[in-house]
KOLDREN-724811 format. One record per atom (N, C-alpha, C, CB): x, y, z; residue number from 1; residue in one letter. Coordinates in steps of 0.05 Angstrom, whole numbers, plus 32768, in hexadecimal, padded with zeros to 4 digits. Last residue first. Glycine has a CB too. Layout:
BEGIN
- x|y|z|i|aa
- X|Y|Z|NUM|a
...
This chain:
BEGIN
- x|y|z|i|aa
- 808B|826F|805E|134|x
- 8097|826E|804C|134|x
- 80B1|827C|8047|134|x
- 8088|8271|803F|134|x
- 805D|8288|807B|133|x
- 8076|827C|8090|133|x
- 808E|8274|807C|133|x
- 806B|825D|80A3|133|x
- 803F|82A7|805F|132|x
- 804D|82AA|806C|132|x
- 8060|82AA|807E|132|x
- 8049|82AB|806B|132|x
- 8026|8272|8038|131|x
- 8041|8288|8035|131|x
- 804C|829C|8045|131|x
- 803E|8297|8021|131|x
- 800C|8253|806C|130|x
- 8028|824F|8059|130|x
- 8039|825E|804F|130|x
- 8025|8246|8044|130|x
- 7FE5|8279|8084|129|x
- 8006|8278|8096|129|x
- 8018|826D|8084|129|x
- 8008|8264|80B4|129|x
- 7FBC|8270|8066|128|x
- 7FC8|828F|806C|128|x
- 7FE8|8286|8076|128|x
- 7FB1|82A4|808B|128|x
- 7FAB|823B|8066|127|x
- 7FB5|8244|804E|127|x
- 7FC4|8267|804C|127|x
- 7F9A|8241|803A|127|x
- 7FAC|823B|809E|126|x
- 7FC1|822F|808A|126|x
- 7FC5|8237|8079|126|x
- 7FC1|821C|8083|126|x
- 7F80|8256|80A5|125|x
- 7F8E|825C|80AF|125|x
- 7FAB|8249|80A4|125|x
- 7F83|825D|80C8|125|x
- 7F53|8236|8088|124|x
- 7F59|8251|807A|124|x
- 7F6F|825E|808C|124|x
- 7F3D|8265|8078|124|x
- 7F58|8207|80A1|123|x
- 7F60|8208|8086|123|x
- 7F6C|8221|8081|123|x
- 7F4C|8204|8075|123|x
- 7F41|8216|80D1|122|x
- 7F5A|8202|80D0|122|x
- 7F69|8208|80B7|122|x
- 7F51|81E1|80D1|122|x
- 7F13|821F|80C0|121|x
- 7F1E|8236|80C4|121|x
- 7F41|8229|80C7|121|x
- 7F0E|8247|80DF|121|x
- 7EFA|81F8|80AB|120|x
- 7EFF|820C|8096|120|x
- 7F11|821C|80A9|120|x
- 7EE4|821C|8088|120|x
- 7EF0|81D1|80DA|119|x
- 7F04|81C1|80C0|119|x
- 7F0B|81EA|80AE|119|x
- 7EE3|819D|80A0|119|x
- 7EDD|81F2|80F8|118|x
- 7EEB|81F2|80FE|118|x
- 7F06|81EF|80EB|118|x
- 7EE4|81E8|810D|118|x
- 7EA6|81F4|80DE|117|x
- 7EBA|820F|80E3|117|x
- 7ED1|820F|80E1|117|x
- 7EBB|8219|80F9|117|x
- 7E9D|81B3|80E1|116|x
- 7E9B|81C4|80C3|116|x
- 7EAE|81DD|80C7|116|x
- 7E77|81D0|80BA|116|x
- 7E96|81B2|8117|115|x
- 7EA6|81A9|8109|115|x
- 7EB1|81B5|80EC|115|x
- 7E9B|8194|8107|115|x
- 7E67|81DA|8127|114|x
- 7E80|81E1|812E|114|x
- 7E9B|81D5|8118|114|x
- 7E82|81D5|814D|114|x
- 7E47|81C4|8100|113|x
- 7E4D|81E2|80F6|113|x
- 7E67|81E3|8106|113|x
- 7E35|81FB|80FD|113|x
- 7E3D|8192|8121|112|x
- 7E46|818E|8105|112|x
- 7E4A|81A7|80F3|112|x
- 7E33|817C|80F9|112|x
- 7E30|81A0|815B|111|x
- 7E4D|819C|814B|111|x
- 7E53|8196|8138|111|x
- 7E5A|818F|8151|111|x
- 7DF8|81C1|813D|110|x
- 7E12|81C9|8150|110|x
- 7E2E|81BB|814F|110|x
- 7E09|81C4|816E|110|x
- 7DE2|8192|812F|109|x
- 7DE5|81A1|8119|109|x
- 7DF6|81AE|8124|109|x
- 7DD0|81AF|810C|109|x
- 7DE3|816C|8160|108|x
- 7DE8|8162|8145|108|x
- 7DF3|817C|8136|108|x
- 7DCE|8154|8137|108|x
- 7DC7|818D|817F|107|x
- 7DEE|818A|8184|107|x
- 7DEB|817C|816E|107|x
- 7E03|8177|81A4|107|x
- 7D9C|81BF|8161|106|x
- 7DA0|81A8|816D|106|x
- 7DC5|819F|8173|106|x
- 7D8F|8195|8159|106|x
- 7D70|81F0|8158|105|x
- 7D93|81E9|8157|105|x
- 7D95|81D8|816D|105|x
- 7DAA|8203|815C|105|x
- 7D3A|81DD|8132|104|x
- 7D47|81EA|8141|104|x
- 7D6C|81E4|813E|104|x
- 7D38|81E3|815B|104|x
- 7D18|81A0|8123|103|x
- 7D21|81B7|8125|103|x
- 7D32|81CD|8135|103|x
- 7D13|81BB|8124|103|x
- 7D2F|815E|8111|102|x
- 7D2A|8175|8129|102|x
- 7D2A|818F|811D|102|x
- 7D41|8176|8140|102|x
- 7D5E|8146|80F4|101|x
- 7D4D|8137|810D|101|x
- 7D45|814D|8127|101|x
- 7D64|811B|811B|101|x
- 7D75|8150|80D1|100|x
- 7D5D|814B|80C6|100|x
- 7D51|813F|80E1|100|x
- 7D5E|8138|80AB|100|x
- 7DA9|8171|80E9|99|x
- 7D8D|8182|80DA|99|x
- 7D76|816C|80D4|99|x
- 7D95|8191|80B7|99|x
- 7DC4|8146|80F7|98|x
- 7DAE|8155|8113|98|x
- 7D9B|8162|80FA|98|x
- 7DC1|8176|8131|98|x
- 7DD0|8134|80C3|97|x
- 7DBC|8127|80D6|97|x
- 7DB2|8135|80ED|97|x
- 7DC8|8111|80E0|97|x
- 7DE9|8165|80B0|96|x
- 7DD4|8159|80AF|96|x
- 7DC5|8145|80B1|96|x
- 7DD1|815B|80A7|96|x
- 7E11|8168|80DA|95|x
- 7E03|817D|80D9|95|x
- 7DE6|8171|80CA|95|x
- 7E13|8195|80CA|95|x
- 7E31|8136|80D7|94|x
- 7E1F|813B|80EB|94|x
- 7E08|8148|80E7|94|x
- 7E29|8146|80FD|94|x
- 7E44|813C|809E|93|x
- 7E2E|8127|80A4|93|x
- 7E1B|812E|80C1|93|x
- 7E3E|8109|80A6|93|x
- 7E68|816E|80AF|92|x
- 7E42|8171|8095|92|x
- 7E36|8155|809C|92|x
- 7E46|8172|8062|92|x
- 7E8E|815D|80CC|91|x
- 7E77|8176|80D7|91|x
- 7E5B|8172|80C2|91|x
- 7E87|819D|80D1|91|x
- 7E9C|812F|80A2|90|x
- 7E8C|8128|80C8|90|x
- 7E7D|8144|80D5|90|x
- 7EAD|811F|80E7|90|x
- 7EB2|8157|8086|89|x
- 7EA2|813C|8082|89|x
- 7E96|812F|809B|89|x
- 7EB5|8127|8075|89|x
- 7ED8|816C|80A5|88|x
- 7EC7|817D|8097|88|x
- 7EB3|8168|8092|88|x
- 7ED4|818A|807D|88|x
- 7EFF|814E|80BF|87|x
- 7EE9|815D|80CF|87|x
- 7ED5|8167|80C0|87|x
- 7EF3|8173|80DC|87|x
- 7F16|8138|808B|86|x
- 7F05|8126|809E|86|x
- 7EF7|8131|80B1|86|x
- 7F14|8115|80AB|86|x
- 7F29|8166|807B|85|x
- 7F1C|815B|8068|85|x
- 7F02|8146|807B|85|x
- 7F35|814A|8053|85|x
- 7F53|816D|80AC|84|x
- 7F3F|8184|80A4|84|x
- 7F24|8174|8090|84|x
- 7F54|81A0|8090|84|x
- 7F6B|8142|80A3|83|x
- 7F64|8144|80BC|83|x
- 7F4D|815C|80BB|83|x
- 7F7D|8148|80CE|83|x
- 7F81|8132|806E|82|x
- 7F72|8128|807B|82|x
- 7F60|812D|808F|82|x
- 7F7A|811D|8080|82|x
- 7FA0|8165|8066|81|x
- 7F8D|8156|805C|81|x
- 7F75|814D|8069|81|x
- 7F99|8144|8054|81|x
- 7FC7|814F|8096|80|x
- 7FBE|8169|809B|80|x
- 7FA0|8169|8087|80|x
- 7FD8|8180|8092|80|x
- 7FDC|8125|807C|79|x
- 7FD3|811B|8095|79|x
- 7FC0|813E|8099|79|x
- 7FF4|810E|80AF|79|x
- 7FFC|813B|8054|78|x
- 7FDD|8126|804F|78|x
- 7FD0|8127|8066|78|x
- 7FE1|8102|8048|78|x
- 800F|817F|8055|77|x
- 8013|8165|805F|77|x
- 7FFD|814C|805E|77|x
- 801A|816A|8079|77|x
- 800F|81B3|802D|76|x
- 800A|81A3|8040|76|x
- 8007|8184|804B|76|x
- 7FFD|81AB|8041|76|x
- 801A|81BF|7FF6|75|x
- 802E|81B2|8004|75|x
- 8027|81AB|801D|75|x
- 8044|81C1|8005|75|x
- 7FF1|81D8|7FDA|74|x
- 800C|81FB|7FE6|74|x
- 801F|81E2|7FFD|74|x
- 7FF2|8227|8007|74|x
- 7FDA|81B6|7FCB|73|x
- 7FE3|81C6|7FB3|73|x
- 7FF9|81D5|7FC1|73|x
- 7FCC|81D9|7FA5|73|x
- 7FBA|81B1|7FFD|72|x
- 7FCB|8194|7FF0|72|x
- 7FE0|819E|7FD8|72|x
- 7FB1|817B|7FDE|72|x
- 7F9E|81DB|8004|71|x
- 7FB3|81D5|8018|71|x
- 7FC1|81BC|800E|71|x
- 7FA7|81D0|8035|71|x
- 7F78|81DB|7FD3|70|x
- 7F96|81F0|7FD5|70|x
- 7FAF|81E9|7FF5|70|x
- 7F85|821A|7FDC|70|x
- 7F59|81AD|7FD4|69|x
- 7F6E|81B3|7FC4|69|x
- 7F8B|81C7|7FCB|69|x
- 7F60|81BD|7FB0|69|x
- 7F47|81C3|800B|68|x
- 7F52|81A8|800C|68|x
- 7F6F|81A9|7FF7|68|x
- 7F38|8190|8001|68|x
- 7F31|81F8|7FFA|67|x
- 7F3C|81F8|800D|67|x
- 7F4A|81DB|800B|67|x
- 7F2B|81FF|8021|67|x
- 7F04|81DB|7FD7|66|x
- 7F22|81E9|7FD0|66|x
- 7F2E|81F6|7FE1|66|x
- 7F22|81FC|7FBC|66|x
- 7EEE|81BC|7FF4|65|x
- 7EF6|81B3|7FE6|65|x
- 7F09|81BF|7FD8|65|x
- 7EE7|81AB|7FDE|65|x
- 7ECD|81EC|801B|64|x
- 7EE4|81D3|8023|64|x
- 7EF9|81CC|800F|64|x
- 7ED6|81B6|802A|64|x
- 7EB2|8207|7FFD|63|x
- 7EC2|8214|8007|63|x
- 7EE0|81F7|800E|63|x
- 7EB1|8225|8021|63|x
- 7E92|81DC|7FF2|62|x
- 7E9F|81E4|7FD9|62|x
- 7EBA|81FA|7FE6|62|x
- 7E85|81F5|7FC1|62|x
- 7E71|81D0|8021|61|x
- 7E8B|81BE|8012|61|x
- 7E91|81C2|7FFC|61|x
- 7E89|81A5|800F|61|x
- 7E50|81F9|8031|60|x
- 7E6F|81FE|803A|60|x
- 7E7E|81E7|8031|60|x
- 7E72|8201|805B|60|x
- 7E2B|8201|800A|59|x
- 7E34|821D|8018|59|x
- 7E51|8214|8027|59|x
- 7E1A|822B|8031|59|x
- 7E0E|81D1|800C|58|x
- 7E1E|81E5|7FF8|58|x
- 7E2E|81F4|7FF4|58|x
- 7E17|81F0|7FF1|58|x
- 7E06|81C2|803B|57|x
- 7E19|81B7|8036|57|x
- 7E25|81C2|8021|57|x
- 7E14|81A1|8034|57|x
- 7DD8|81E5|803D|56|x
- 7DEE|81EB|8054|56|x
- 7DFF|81D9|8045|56|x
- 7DE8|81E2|8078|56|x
- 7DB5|81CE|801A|55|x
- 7DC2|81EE|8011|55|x
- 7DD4|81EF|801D|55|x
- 7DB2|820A|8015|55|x
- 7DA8|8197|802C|54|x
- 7DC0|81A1|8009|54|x
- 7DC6|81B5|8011|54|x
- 7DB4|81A8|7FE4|54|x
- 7D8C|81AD|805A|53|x
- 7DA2|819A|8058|53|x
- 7DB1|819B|803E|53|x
- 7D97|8180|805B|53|x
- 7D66|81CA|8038|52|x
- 7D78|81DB|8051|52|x
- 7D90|81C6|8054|52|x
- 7D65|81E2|8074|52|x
- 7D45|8199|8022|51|x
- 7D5D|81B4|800B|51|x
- 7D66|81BC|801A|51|x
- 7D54|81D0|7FF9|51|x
- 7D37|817F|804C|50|x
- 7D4F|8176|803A|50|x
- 7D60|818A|8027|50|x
- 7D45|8161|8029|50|x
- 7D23|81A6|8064|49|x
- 7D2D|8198|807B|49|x
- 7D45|818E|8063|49|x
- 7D15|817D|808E|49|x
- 7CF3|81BA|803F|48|x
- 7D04|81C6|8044|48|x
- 7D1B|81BB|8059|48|x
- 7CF9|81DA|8048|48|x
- 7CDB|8178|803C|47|x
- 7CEA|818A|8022|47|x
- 7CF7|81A0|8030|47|x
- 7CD3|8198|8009|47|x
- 7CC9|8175|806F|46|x
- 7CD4|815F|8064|46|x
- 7CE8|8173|804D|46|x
- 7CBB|8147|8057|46|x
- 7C9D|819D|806D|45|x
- 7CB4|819E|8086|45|x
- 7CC9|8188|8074|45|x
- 7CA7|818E|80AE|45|x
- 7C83|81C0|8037|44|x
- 7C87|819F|8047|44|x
- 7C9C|81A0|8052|44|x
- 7C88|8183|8035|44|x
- 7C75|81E6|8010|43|x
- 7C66|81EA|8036|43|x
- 7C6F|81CA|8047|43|x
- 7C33|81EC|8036|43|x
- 7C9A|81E8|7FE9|42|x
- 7C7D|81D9|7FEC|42|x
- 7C6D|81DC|8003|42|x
- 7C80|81BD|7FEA|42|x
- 7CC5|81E7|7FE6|41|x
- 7CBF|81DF|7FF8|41|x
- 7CAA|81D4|7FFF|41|x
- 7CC2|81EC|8001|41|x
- 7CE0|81FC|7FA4|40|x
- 7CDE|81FA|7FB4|40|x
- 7CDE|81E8|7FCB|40|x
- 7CD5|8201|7FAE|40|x
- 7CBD|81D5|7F6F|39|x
- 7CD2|81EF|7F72|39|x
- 7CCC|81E8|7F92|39|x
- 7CC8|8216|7F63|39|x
- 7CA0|81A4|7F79|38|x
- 7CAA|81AF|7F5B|38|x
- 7CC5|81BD|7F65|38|x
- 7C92|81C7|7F48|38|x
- 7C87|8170|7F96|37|x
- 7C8E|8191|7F9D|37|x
- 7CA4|8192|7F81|37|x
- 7CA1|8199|7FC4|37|x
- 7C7B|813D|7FA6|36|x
- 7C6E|8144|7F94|36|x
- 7C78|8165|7F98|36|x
- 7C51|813B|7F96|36|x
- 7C8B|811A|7FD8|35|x
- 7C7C|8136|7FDD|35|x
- 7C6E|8149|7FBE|35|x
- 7C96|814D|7FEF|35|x
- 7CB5|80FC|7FB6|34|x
- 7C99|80F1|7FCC|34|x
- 7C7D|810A|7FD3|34|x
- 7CAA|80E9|7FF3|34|x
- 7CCA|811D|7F94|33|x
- 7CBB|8108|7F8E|33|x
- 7CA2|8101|7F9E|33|x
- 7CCC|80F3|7F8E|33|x
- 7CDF|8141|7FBE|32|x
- 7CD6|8147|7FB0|32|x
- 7CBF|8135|7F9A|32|x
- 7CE9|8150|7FAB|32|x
- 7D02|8118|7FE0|31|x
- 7CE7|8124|7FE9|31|x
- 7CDC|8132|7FD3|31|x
- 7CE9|8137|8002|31|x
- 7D1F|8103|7FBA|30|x
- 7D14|80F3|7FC6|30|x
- 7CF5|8102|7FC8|30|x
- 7D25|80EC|7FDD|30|x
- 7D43|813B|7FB4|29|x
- 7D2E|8128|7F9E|29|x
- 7D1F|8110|7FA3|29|x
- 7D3C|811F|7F89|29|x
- 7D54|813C|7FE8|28|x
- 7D45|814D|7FE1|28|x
- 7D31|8144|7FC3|28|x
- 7D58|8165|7FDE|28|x
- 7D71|810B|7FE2|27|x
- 7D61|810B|7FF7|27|x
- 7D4F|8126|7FEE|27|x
- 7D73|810C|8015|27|x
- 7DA2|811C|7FC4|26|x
- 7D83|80FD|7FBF|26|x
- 7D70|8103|7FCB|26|x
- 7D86|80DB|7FCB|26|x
- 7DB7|813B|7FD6|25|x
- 7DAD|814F|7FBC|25|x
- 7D92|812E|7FB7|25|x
- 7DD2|815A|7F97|25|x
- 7DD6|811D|7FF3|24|x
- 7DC1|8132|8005|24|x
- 7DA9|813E|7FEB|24|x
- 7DDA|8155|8015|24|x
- 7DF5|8107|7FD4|23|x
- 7DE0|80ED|7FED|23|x
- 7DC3|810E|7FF4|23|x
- 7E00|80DB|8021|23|x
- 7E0C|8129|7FC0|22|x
- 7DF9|8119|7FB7|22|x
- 7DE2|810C|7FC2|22|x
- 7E05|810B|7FAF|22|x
- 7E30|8145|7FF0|21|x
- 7E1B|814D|7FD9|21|x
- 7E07|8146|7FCD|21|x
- 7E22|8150|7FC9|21|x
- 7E4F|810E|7FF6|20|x
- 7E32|8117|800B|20|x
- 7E22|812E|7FF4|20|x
- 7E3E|812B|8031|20|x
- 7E69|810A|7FCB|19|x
- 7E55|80FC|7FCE|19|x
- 7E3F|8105|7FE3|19|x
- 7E5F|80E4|7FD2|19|x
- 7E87|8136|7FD5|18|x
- 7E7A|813F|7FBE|18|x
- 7E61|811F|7FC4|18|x
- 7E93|8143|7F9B|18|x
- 7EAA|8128|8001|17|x
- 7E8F|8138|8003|17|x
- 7E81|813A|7FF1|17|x
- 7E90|8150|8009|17|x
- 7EC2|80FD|7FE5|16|x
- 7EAA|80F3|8001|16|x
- 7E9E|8106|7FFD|16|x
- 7EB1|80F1|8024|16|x
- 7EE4|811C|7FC0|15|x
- 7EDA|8108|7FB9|15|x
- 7EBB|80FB|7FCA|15|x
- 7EF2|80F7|7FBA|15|x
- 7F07|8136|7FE6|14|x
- 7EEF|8149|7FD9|14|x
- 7ED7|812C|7FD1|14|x
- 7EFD|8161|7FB5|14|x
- 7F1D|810D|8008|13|x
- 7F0B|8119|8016|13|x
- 7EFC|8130|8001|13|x
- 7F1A|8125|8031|13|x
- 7F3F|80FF|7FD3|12|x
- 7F2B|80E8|7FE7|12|x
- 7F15|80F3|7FED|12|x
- 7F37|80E0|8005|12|x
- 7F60|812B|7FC3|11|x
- 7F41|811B|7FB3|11|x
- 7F34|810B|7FC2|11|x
- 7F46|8107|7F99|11|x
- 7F74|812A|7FF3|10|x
- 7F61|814C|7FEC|10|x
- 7F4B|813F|7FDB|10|x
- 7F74|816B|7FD4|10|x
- 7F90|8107|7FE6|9|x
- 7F82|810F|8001|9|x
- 7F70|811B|8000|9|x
- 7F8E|811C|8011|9|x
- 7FAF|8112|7FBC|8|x
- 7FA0|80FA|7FC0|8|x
- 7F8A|8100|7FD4|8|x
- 7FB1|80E3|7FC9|8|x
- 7FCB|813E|7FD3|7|x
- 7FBC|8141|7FB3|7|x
- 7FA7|8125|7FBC|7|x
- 7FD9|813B|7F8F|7|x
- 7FEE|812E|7FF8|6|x
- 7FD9|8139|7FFE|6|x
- 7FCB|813A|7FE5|6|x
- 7FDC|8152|800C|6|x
- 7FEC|80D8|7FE7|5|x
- 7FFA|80F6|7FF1|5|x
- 7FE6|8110|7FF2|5|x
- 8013|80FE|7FDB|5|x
- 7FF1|80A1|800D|4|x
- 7FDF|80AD|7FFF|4|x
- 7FEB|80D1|8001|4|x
- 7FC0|80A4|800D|4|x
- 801C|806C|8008|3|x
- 8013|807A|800E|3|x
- 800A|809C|8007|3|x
- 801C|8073|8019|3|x
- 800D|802D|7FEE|2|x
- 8019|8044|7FE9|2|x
- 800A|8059|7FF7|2|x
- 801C|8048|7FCD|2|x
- 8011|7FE8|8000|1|x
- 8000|8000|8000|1|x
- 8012|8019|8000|1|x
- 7FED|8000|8018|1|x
């Protein structure tokens, strides 16, 4: 077994989120089918519970994913990769599972925004300190 470098890494963990994308972008066409709703929400708790679940995941695993690329691109370490890539992916699964179990702000959706923060801010503070420590 060869070991996996950051470029690899970055594809692993973009690779997972772009599937949760999916898994999440099903579930909204799920309900859309079942609920019969065209545009929108439709007035059905079910439909806005799954588009709010895509939209939040919209909104911050594209940020991730090139954040991943550019810390694998400016030489960061796999293991570093990993570790941001793997918080990020465990903050959006949480986040939306507390989101579909409840309204309100639940510790599901709470540590799965903390997680999510954390994985970006981890990032966006690396990607500042490389060339400056350079």
């Amino acid at each position: 077994m060869t070991v996996m470098t950051a470029v690899e890494a970055a594809g692993l963990w973009s690779g997972l989120l772009i599937l949760l994308m999916i898994a999440l972008a099903f579930r909204v066409i799920a309900n859309r089918r079942k609920h019969r709703v065209l545009f929108g929400d439709g007035g059905v708790e079910q439909m806005t519970v799954a588009t709010q679940a895509f939209g939040n995941a919209a909104e911050y695993v594209p940020a991730g994913i090139g954040a991943l690329i550019l810390l694998a691109l400016t030489g960061w370490a796999p293991w570093v990769i990993h570790a941001v890539g793997g918080t990020l992916l465990v903050g959006r699964l949480i986040h939306g599972v507390g989101l579909s179990h409840g309204k309100g702000p639940g510790p599901g959706r709470l540590i799965g925004m903390v997680l999510t923060l954390l994985a970006l801010i981890a990032a966006a503070v690396m990607l500042i300190a490389r060339p400056l420590l350079a």
